[in-house]
C-alpha positions in Angstrom: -36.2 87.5 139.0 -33.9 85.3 137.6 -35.0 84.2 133.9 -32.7 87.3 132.5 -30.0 85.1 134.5 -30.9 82.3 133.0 -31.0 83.6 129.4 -27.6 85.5 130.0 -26.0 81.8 131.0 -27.7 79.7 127.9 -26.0 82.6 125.4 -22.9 82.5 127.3 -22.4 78.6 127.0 -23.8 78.6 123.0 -20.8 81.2 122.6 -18.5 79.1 124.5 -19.7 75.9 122.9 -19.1 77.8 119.6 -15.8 79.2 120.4 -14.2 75.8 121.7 -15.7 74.0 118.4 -14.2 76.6 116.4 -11.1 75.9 118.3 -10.6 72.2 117.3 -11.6 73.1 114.1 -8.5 75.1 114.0 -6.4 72.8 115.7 -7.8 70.0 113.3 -6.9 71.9 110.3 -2.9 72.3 111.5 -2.9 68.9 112.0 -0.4 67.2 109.2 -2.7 64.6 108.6 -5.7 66.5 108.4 -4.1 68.7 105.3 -3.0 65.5 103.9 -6.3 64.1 104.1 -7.8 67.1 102.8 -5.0 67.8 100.0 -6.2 63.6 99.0 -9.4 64.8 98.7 -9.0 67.6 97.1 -7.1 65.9 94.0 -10.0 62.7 93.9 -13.0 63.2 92.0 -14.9 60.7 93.5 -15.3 59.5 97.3 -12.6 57.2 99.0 -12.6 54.6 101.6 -11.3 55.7 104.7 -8.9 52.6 104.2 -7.4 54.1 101.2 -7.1 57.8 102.6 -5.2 56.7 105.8 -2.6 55.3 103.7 -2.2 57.9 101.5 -2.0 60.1 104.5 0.6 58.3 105.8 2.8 57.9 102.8 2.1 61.8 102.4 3.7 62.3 106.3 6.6 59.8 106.1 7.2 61.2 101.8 6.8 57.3 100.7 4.8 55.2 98.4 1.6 53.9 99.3 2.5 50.8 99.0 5.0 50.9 101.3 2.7 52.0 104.3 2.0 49.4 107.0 -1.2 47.6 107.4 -0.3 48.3 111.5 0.2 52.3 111.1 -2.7 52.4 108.4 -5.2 50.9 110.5 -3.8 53.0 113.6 -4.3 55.9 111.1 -7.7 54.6 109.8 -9.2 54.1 113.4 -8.3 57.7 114.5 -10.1 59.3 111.5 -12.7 57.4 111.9 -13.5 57.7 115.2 -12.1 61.3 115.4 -11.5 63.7 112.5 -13.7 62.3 110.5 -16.8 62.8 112.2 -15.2 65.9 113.8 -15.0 67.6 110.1 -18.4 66.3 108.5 -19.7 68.0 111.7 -18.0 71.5 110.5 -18.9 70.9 106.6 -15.3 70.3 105.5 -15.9 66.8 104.1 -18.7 64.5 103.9 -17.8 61.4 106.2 -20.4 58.3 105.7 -19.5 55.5 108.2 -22.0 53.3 107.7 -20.2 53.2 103.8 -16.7 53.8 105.4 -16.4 56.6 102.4 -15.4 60.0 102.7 -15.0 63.0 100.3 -14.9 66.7 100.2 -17.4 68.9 100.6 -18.9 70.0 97.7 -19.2 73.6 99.5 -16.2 73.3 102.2 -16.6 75.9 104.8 -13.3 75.8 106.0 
């Protein structure tokens, strides 16, 4: 009979599943602009556009003033978060990522 099988090969792929997310997770996390985001975060009380946290992000890699961040590499920046890491931790309970606002802020619980 092969249900047992079956069973055995659902557990196995959860654990997999599991692993790999755990795996970007970590990977995320080393990112540089994943700690600057979440060092940003850390230091704001209250929830910032996604806008605003790419270009602090940025000025935190390249050690510069915000205002001195282009609108070209903050949007690059911007887009990849939002599409990426963004969702990527909300998903994990790191930060709380609403798109439909375009805000993002910690977790008030982070797991990571």
């Amino acid at each position: 009979m092969t249900h047992g099988a079956d069973e055995t090969a659902i557990v196995d792929r959860h654990e997999t599943d599991t692993g790999a997310r755990s795996e970007r997770l970590a990977d995320a996390l080393e990112d540089p602009h994943c700690r600057y985001l979440l060092r940003y975060l850390r230091e704001s009380d209250e929830p910032a556009s996604v806008a605003e946290v790419a270009t602090h992000v940025v000025a935190g890699i390249t050690d510069d003033d915000p205002e001195n961040v282009s609108d070209d590499v903050r949007q690059r920046v911007q887009t990849w978060f939002y599409h990426g890491q963004l969702p990527m931790l909300d998903d994990h309970g790191v930060i709380e990522f609403d798109p439909d606002s375009g805000t993002v802020r910690l977790a008030d619980d982070p797991v990571a």
